[in-house]
C-alpha positions as CSV (number, residue, x, y, z in Angstrom):
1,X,-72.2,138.4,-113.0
2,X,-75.5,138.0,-112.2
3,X,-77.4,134.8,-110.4
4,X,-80.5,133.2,-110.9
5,X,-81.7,131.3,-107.8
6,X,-84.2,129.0,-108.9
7,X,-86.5,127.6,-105.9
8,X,-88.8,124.7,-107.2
9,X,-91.7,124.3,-104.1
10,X,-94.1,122.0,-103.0
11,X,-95.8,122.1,-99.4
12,X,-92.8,123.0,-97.4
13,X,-94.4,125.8,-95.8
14,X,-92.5,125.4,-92.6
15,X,-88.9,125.8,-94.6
16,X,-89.8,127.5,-97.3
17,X,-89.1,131.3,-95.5
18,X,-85.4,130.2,-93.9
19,X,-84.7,128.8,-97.7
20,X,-86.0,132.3,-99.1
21,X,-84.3,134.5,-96.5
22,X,-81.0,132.7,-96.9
23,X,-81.1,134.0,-100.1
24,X,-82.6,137.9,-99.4
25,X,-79.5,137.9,-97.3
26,X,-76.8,137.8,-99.9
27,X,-75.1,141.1,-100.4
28,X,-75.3,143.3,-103.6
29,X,-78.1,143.6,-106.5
30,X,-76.5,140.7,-108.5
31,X,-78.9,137.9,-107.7
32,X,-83.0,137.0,-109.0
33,X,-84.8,134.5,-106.9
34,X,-87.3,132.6,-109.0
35,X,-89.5,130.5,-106.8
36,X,-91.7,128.0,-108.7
37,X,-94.7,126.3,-106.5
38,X,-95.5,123.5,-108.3
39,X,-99.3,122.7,-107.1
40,X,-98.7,123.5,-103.3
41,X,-101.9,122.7,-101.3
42,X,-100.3,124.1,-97.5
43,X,-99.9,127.9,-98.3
44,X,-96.5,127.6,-99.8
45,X,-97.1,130.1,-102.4
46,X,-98.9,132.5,-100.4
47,X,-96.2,132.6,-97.9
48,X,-93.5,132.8,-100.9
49,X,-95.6,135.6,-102.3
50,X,-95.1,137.6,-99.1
51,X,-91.4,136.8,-98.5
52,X,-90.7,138.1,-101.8
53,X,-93.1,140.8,-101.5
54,X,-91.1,142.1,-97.9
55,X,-87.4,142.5,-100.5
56,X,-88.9,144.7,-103.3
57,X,-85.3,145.8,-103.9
58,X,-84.2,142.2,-104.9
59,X,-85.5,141.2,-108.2
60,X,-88.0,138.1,-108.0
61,X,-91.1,136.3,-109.4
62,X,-93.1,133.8,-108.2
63,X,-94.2,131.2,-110.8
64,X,-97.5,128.7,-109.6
65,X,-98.3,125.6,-111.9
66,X,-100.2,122.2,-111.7
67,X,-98.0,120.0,-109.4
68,X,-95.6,118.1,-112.3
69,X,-92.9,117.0,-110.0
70,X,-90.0,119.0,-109.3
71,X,-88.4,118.0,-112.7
72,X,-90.7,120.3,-114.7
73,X,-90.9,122.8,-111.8
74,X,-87.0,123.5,-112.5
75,X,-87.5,123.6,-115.8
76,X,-89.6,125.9,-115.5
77,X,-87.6,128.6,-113.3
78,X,-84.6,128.1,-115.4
79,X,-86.9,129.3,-119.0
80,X,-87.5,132.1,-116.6
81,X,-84.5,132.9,-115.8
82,X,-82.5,135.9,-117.0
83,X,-79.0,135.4,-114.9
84,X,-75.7,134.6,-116.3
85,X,-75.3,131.5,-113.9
86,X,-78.3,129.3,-112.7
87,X,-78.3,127.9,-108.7
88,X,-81.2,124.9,-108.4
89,X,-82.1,125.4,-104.4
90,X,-84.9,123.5,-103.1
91,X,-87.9,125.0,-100.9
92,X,-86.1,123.1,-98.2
93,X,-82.6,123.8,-98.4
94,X,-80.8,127.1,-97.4
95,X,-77.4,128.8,-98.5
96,X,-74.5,130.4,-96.3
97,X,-74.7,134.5,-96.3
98,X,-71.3,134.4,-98.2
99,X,-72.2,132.6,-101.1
100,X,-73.2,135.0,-103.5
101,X,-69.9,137.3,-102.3
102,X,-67.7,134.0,-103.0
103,X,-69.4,133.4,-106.3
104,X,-68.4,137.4,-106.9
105,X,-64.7,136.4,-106.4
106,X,-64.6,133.6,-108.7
107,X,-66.4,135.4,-111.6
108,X,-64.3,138.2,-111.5
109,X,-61.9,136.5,-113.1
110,X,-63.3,133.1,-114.5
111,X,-66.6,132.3,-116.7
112,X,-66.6,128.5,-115.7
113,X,-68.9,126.5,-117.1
114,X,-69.6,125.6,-113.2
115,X,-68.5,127.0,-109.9
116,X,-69.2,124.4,-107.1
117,X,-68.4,124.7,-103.2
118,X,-69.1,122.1,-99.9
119,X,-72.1,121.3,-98.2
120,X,-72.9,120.0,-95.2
121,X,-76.2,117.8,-94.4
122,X,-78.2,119.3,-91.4
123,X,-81.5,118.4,-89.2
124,X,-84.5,120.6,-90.3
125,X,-83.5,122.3,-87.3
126,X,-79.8,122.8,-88.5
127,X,-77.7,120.6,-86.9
128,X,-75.3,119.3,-89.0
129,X,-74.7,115.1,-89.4
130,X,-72.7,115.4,-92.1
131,X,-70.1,117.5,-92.9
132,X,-68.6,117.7,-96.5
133,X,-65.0,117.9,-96.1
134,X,-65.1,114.7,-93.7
135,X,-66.8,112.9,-96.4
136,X,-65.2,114.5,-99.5
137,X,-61.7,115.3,-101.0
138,X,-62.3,117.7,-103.9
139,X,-60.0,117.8,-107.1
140,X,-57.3,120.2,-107.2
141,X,-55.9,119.8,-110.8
142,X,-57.2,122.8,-113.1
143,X,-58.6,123.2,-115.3
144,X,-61.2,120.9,-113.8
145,X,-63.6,119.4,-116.5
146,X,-64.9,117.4,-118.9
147,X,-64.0,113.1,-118.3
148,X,-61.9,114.3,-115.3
149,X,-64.7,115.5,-113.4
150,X,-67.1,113.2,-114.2
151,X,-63.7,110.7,-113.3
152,X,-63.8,112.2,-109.7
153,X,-67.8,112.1,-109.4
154,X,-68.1,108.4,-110.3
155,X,-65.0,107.3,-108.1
156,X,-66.9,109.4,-105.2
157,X,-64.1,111.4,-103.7
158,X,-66.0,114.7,-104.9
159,X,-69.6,115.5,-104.7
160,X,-71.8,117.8,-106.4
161,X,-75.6,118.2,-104.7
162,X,-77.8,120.6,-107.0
163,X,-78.0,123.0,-104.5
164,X,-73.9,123.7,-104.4
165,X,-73.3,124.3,-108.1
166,X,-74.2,126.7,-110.2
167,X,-74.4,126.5,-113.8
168,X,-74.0,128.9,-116.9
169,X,-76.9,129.5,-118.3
170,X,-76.0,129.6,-121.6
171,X,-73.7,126.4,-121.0
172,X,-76.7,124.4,-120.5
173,X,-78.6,126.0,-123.8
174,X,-76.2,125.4,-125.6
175,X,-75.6,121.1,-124.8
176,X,-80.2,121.4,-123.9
177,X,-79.0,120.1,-120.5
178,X,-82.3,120.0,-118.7
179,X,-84.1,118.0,-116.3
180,X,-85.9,115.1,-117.3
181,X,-90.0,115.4,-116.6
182,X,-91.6,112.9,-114.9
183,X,-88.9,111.7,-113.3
184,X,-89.2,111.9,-109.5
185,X,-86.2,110.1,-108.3
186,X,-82.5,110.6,-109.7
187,X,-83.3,113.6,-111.9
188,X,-80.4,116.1,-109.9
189,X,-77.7,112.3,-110.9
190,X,-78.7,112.4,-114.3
191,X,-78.5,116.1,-115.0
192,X,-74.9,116.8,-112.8
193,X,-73.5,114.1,-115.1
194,X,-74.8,115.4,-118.0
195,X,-73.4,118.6,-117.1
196,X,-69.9,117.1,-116.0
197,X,-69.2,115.3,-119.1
198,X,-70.2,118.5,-121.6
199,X,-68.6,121.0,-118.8
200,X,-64.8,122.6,-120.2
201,X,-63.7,124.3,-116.9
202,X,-65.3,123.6,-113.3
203,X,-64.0,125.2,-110.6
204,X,-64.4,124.6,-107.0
205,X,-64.8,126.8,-103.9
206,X,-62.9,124.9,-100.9
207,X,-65.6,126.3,-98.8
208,X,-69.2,124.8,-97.1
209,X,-71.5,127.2,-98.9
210,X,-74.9,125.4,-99.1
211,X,-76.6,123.2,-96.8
212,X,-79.0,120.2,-97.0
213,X,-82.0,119.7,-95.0
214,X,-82.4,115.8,-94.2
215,X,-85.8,115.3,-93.6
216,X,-88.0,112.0,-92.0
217,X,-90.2,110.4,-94.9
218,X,-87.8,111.4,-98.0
219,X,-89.0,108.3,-100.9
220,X,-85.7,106.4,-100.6
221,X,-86.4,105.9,-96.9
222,X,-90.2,104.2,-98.1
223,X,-91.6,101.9,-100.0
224,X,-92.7,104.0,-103.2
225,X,-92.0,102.2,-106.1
226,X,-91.0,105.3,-107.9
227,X,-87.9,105.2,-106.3
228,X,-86.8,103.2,-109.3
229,X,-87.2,106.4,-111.4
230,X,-83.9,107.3,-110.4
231,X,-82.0,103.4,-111.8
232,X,-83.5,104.8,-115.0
233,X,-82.3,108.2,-114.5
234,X,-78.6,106.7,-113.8
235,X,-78.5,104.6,-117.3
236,X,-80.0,107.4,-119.6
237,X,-76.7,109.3,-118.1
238,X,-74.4,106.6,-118.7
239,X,-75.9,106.5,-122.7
240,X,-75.5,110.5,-122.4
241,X,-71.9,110.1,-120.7
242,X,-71.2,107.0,-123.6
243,X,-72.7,109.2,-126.8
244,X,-70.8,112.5,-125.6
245,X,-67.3,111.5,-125.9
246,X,-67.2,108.2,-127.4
247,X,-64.1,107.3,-126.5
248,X,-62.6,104.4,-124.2
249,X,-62.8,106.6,-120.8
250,X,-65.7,107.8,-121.7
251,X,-67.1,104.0,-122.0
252,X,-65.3,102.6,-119.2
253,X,-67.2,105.7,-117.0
254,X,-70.0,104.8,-118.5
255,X,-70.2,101.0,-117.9
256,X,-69.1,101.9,-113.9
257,X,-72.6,104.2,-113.8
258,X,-74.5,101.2,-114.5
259,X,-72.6,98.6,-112.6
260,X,-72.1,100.3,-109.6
261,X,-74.8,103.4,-109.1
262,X,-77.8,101.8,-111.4
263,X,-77.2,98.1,-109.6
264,X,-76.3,99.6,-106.1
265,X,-79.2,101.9,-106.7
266,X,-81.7,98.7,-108.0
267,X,-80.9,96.9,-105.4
268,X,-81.0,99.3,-102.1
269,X,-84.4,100.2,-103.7
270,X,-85.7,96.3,-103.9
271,X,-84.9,96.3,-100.1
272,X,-86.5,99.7,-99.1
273,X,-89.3,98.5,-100.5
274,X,-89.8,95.2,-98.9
275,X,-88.9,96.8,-95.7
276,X,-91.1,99.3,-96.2
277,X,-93.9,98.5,-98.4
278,X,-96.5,96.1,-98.3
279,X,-95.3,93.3,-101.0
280,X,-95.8,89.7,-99.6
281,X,-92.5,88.9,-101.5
282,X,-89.8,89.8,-104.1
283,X,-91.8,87.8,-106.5
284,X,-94.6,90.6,-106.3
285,X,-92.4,93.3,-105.9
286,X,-90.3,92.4,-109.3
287,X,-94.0,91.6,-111.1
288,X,-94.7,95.1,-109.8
289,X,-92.0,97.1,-111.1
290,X,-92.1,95.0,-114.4
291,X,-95.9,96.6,-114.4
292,X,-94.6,100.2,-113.7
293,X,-90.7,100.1,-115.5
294,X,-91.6,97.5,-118.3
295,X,-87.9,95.7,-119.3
296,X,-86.2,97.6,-116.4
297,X,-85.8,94.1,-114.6
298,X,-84.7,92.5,-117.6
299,X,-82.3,95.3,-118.2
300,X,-80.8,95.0,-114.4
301,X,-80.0,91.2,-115.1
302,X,-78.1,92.1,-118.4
303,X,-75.7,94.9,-116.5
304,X,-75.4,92.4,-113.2
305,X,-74.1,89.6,-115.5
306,X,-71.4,92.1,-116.9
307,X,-70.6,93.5,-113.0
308,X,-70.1,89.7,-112.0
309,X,-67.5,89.2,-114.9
310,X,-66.1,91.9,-114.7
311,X,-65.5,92.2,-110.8
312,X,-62.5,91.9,-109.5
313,X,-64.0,91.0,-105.9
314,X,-66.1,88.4,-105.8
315,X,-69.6,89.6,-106.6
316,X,-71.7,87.0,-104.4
317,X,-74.5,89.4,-104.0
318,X,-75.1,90.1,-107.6
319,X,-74.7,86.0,-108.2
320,X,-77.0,85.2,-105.9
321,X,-79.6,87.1,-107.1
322,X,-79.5,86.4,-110.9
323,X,-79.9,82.9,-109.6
324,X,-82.9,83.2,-107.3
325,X,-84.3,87.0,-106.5
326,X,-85.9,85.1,-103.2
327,X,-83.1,83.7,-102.0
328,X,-81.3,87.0,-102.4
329,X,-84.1,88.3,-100.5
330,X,-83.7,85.4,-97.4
331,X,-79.9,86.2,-97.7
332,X,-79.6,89.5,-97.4
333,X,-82.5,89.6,-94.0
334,X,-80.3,87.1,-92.0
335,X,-77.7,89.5,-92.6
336,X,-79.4,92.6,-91.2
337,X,-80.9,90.1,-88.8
338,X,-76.7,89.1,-87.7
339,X,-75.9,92.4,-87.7
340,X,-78.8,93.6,-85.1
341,X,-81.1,95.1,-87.9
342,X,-84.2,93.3,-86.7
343,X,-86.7,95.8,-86.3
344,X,-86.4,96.9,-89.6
345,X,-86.9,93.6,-91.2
């Protein structure tokens, strides 16, 4: 077994050396780090180069490029790669020392299509908010794959982050399973589905092997409009998930991605950014993201119409909104307003 750790970078020179270290520390010769700085303006690569540089025993190469978004940055490690299994860990994020020695243990005996394990959410100075097995109750049927795991990931009693999975290599040739360019928001949804659906055997580590870095001023917690990249990431999986098995699970899986995660996902992004931006109103904001996603709004009114029918609680939300966007809008601020939210709002 060998793994490829593929660490897509840009200007996250202060967490950039625990990421790289956490990784150095693994035991045996098994494991390639493949950092790619995608355009980094803050010394990223030079410190990268240096880390990398320090472990000449531990194969490694550092890749720089234009900054393309982290989309084409991964892309661009995993072409590079030469390890049997793929791990996508971001310039942030940081692994447990066991990880590579529990991946050993499983591949000893296994060649899953993917191994995945826990993680736990932490401060950028590790102190942990969110602890995966509080939040999560894993599968335990085996063999684990295919409609049942994508089952399990859409219900959300089991998680998959990219950085606690890894991938075979030549799993993901062989369906093209990439990540989609461009897109700045969603991409890691789009491409674990994709993977889940095409994936035979998928086995799970009952251990917290990875952990995520939370940090202030992520784009879901702003008003970027290209937060909506990742609606659009979450209904070119649901076609994916629909044109893979074309069956009726398949299609029923497929219809809950767009009428729970794309609506949920429309919607918590229309309120981040009129909390956050600078639109005078959800008129401009909707004329706005008609300019940047042209049909996406018209799109999101076709699914919402199927989640109201098709509810079996009554969808007032959803109603209210396909009849008047602004009253939503009025609606859903007296809410926060009643439940103490005020500042933001």
């Amino acid at each position: 077994m060998r793994l490829s750790v593929i660490i897509p970078t840009y200007n996250v020179a202060p967490y950039v050396g625990r990421s790289i270290r956490s990784v150095l520390a693994q035991s045996g010769d098994d494991t390639e780090i493949i950092v790619v700085d995608d355009g980094s303006s803050d010394g990223t690569a030079a410190l990268c180069t240096e880390l990398l540089e320090s472990a000449p025993s531990i194969p490694s190469r550092l890749i720089t490029q234009r900054h393309a978004g982290v989309s084409a940055a991964r892309n661009a490690g995993a072409r590079a790669a030469t390890g049997d299994y793929l791990l996508f860990l971001d310039g942030d994020d940081y692994v447990s020392p066991q990880l590579v020695s529990q991946l050993r243990g499983v591949l000893q005996t296994e060649s899953p299509d993917i191994v995945c394990w826990g993680f736990d959410t932490v401060t950028p100075d590790t102190m942990v908010i969110g602890h995966y097995f509080e939040h999560f109750r894993p599968p335990t049927e085996r063999p684990l794959g295919g409609l049942a795991l994508t089952r399990h990931l859409v219900r959300g009693d089991f998680s998959i982050w990219m950085g606690s999975a890894a991938f075979r290599r030549s799993f993901l040739s062989r369906y093209t399973i990439n990540f989609t360019e461009g897109c700045r928001s969603g991409e890691d949804r789009e491409f674990i589905y994709k993977a889940a659906c095409r994936s035979e055997v998928t086995v799970f580590i009952p251990q917290t092997l990875s952990f995520y870095v939370a940090r202030p001023g992520s784009m879901t917690r702003s008003g970027d409009i290209r937060q909506f990249d990742s609606v659009q990431a979450h209904i070119r999986a649901s076609h994916y998930l629909a044109a893979a098995s074309q069956n009726e699970e398949s299609n029923n899986l497929a219809e809950s991605i767009l009428i729970n995660n794309a609506v949920g996902g429309y919607f918590r992004h229309l309120e981040n950014c009129m909390r956050y931006g600078e639109h005078a109103n959800m008129k401009d904001l909707l004329l706005e993201i008609d300019r940047r996603y042209p049909g996406l709004n018209q799109c999101m009114r076709r699914i919402m119409k199927r989640r109201v029918q098709r509810s079996t609680k009554p969808a007032l939300g959803t109603a209210l909104f396909l009849l008047s966007p602004s009253l939503f809008w009025r609606a859903l601020v007296m809410r926060r307003r009643s439940a103490g939210e005020v500042r933001a709002l």
